[in-house]
N, C-alpha and C positions, 0 to 999 in steps of 0.2 A: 246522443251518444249510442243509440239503440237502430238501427234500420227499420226501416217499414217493411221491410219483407218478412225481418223476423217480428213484428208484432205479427203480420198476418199470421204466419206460421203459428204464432203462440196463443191465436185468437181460436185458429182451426184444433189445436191440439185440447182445447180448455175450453171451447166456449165462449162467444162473445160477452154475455155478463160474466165470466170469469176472467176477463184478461182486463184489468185496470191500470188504464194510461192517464187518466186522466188526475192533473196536477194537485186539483185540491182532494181529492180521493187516496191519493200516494201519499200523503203527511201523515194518512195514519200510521204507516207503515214507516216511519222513519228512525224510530230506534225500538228499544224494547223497556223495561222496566228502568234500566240504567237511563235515563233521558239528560242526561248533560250530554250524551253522545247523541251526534242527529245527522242524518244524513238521507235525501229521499230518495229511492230506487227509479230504475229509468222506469221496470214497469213491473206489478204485482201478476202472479198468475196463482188463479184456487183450485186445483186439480180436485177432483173428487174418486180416482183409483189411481192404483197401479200403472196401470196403461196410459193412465192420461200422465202420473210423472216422468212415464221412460218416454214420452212424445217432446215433452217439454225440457227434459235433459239436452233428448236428440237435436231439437232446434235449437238449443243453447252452444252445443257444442259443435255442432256445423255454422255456427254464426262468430265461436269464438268469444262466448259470453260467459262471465263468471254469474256462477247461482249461490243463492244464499238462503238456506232452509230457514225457517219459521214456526212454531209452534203456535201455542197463545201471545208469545208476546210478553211471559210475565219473567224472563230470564234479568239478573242483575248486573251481568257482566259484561253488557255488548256484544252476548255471542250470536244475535239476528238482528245484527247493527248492518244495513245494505252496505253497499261499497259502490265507486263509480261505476255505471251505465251496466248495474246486474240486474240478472232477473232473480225477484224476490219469489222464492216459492213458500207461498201458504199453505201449512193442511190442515185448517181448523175440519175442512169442510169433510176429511178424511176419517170420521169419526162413531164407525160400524165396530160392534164387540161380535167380532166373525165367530169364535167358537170356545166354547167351554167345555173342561173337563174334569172335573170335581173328584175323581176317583185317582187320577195322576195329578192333582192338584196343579193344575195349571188352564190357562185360557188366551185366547189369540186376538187381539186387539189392531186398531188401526191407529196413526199417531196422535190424531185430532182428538184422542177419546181423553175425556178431563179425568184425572188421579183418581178424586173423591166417586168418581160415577162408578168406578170398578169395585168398589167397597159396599157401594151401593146396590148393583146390583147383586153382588155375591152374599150380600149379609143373612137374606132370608134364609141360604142354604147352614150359614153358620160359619162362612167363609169372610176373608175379607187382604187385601193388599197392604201389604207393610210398609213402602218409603212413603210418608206423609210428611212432604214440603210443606209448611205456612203458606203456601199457595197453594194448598190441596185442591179448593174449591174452584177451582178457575187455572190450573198449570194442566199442558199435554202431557199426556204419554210419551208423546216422541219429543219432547223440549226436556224431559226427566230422562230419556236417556240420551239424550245429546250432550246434559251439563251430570249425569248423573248424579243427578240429586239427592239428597239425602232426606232429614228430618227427625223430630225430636226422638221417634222410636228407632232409627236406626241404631243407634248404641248397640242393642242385641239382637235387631235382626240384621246389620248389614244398609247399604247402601239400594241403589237400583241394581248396578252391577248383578249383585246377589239376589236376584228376582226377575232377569232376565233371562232367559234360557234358550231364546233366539230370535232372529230377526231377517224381513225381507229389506233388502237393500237393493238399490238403482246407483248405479258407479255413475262416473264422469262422462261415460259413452255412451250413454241408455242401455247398459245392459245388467240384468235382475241376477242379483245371487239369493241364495238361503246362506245366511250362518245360524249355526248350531241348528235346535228344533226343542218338540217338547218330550225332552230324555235328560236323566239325570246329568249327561256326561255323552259327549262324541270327538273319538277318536283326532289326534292332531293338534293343532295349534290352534288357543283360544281367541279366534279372531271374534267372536260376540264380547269377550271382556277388552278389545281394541275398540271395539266400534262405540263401545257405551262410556261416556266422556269422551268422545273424540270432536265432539261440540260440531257436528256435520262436516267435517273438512274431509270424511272418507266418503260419504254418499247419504242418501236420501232412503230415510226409515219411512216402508211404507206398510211395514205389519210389525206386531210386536209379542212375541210367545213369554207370557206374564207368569213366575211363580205366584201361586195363591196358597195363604197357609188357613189354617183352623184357626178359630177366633179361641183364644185362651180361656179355661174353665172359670178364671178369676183374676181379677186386679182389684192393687189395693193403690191411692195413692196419698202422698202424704206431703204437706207446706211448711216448712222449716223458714225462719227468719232470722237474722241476724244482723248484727254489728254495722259488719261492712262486707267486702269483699272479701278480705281475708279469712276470714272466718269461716265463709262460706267455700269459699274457694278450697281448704283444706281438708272440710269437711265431704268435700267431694270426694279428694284424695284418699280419705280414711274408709268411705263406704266404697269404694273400689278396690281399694289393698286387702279389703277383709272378703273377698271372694265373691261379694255380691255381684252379679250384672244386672243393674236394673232395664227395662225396657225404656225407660228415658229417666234423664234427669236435666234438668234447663236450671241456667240462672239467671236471675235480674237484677240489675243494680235500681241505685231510688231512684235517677231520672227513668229508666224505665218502666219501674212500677208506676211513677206518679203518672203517665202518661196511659198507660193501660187501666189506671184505677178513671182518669178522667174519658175516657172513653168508651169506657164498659160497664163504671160503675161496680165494678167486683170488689168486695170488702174485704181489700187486701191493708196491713197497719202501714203505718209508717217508718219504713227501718231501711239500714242500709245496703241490703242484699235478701234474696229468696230464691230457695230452691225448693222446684216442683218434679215429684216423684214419681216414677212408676213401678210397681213390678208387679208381672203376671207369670203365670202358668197354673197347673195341677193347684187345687183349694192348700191342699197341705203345703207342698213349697211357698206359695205364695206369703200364707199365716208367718211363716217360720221365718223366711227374708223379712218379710214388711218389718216384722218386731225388732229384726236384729238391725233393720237401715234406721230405726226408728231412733232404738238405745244410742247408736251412736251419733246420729244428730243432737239427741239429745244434750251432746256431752258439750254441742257448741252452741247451740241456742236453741230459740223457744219453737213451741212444733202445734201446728193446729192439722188436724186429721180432717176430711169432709166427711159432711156426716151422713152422705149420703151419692147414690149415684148422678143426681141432680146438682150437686155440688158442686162434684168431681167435674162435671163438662164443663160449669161455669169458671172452673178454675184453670180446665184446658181452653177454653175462649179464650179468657183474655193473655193466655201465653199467644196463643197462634194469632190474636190482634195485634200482636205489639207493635210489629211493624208499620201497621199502618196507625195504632195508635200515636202514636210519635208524631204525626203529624197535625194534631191537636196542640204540640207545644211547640213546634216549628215551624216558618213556610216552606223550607227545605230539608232533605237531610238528604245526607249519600251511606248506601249499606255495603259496608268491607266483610270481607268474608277471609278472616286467616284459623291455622290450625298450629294450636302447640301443644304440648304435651302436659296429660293433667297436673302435673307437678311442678306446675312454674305458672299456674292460673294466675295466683295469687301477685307475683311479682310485675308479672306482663301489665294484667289489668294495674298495678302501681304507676306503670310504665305510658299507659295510654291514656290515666289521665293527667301526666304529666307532660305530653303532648298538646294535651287538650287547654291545660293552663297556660302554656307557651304560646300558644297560637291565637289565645280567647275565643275559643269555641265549649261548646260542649258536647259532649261524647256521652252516651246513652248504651250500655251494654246489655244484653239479651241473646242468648245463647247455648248450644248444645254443651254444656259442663261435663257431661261422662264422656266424651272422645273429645272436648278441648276445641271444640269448633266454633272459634270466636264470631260475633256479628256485632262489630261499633258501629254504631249511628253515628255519622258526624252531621249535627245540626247545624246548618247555618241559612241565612236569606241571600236569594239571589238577585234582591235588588240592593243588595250595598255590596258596590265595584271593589271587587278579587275577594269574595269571600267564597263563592262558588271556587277559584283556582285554590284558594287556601285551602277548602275544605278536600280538593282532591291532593295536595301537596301531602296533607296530614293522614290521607289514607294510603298513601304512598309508605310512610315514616310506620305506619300501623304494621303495613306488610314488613317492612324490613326486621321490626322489631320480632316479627314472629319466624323470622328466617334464622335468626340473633339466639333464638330460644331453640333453636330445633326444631323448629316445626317447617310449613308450607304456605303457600300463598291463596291455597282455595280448600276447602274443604266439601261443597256441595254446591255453590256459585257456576264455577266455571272459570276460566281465566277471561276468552273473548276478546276485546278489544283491549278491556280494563287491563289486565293486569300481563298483558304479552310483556309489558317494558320488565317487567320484574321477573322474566324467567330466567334471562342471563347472569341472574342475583343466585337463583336457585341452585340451576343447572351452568352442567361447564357446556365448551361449544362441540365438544364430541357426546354430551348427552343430549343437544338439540339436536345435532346432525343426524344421530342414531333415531331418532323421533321423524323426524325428515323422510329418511330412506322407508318409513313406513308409510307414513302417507304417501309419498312418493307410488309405492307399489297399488295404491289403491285410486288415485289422482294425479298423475305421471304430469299432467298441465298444470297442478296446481290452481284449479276452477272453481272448485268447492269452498267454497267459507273465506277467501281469501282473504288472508291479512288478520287471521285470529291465532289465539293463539302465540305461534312464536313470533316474537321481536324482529326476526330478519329473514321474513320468509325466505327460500332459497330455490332456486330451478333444479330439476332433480340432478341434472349435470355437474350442478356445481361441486367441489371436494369440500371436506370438514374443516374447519379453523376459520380464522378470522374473516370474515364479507370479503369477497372481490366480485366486483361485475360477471356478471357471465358474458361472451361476446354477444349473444343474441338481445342482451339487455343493451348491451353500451351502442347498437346499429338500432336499438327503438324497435325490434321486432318482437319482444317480450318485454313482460314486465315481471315486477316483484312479488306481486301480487295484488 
């Protein structure tokens, strides 16, 4: 599906050990975190600059090849899921912290750089980066601003979005823009918060201008247990209305507890739900929230404080395990990602395990509680035939129901491959179309990521409303994507 001229081409632009064609080498690359989805790429290419991705765009696009970016690999959604006979671009290998600056609190990254490494190097200054994915340890830079990803602290600080301040981008034709830079604010139309979640269907992040904040003078965090769900779920409700923001707060139901206590060993009790606290800033703000999120926990259930700093990480462990905890009580699970509004936690989660009784599976809940950012596990094994299809029917039925509540179908995920059937649920067809005409403006071929995202890609020709062929499709000279 791929010509030999443009492997050459793509062998000369990268490198011959960077250009991998070879069949059993390509199955790494054949989905990403989401692996019910699999499909293997005609040919993988590891750029290591700039230069070498606008080489490998140009060869792409003089060949007529759709490109499909990459980061780690560790995305949920399918959004570096290949597509037929694309070249897959890699940039683990892209992974230089080009330049720091501590005084305008920000620093210049390349996409390949891992989350947790930026935290890392900046801690000794007293610095440190705020979206912290459960894949902090192993997720890109440029995979976190692709699906803009979130994490348990986002609550008060914000998203990726809100920590990016610009970026070097490579369009469809090999040719290099800057959006934004490292300034509070430039002039125009915010095309860095377009680019951040646009899941690569606008171009190829090959630098990344990072807000960096000050590391908080204190945090206090605190473990409340309760009942069940409701309870907790309300409780959430109640330390939100009373003015607090905390820096995260996460919940767990008991299948997810049991699953992180076997896995981690953390000396978490037996109950029907938990939630894990934070709040930081200034020592006196700090004292004066933590008492006041304390009291009112208290008022729904029982509350164990750590007793120490040591604690406190053990207790953030096994939250940021869970996910892979879970896998200690299942051979399968698939992770949904919907968003509803805190005030209907309570009902939804009734909601999703009554789903889960319907279908006989089990559903494992763990998740961002202060902005409502659900994550079901639906367990099942994929060696007993349509339980892997059920298990995605019922994530299916998960998303509807949080569209039901008011909420969205992704919160920090991604949509990708997963959940494009669900945007027409969302979205009417004049607000895909208007979605369209943007990319459109950035990807005129529609080359980039194809087939993510929206349900029915569209030639940028085409007019709004219901799918019709474009002629160039119905004579086989284009495709849909």
């Amino acid at each position: 599906m791929i010509s030999e001229a443009a492997i050459r081409s793509l062998r000369q632009a990268v490198g011959e050990r960077n250009c991998i064609t070879e069949p059993e080498q390509l199955r790494t690359y054949e989905c990403d975190g989401l692996t019910s989805f699999r499909l293997t790429p005609a040919v993988v290419v590891l750029p290591e600059t700039t230069a070498e991705v606008v080489e490998v765009v140009k060869v792409a696009h003089a060949h007529g090849l759709p490109l499909v970016p990459r980061g780690s690999g560790t995305g949920l959604s399918g959004g570096a899921l290949p597509v037929p006979g694309c070249v897959l671009v890699g940039l683990a290998r892209m992974k230089r912290i080009l330049e720091i600056d501590l005084p305008n609190g920000w620093m210049r990254v390349e996409p390949g750089v891992i989350n947790l490494e930026v935290s890392r190097r900046l801690a000794p200054e007293g610095y440190y980066y705020a979206p912290d994915p459960s894949s902090q340890s192993v997720c890109s830079i440029g995979g976190n601003v692709a699906e803009n990803s979130g994490g348990a602290h986002c609550l008060k600080y914000g998203f990726t979005v809100n920590h990016v301040l610009g970026a070097r981008v490579v369009l469809a034709d090999g040719s290099v823009v800057e959006l934004g830079g490292p300034v509070l604010d430039t002039p125009g139309y915010d095309l860095t918060g377009a680019l951040v979640g646009s899941e690569g269907t606008l171009g190829i992040v090959t630098e990344v201008v990072l807000r960096v904040l000050r590391k908080p003078e204190a945090t206090r965090t605190f473990f409340a247990t309760f009942p069940s769900t409701d309870e907790a779920g309300n409780a959430v409700s109640r330390i939100i209305a009373a003015g607090i923001v905390p820096a995260a707060i996460e919940m767990m139901d008991r299948l997810a507890i049991v699953a992180i206590k076997a896995a981690t060993g953390v000396d978490w009790p037996d109950v029907g739900a938990a939630l894990l606290m934070d709040v930081d800033g200034p020592l006196a703000e700090v004292e004066h929230t933590a008492q006041e999120a304390v009291r009112i926990a208290r008022e729904a259930g029982a509350l164990l404080v750590p007793k120490d700093e040591a604690e406190r990480q053990t207790m953030w462990k096994g939250r940021k395990s869970a996910f892979a905890a879970v896998g200690r009580i299942s051979p399968n699970y698939m992770v949904q990602d919907g968003v509803i509004p805190r005030s209907v936690i309570a009902p939804v989660l009734r909601e999703i395990e009554e789903l889960a009784t319907r279908a006989g599976l089990r559903i494992a809940n763990v998740f961002h509680a202060g902005d409502g950012n659900l994550h079901p596990l639906v367990l099942y094994d994929a060696r007993i035939h349509g339980q892997e299809e059920l298990a995605e029917k019922v994530g299916g039925e998960i998303l509807r129901a949080c569209i039901r509540a008011g909420g969205s179908i992704t919160g920090e995920h991604g949509v990708g491959a997963d959940k494009a059937p669900y945007m027409g649920e969302l979205f009417s067809e004049d607000d895909l179309a208007t979605m369209a005409l943007l990319r459109c403006s950035f990807d005129p071929e529609g080359r980039m990521n194809p087939g993510k995202i929206f349900p029915t890609p569209r030639l940028c020709g085409d007019r709004p409303g219901k799918y019709t062929p474009h002629p160039l499709e119905e004579s086989g000279e284009a495709g849909r994507g």
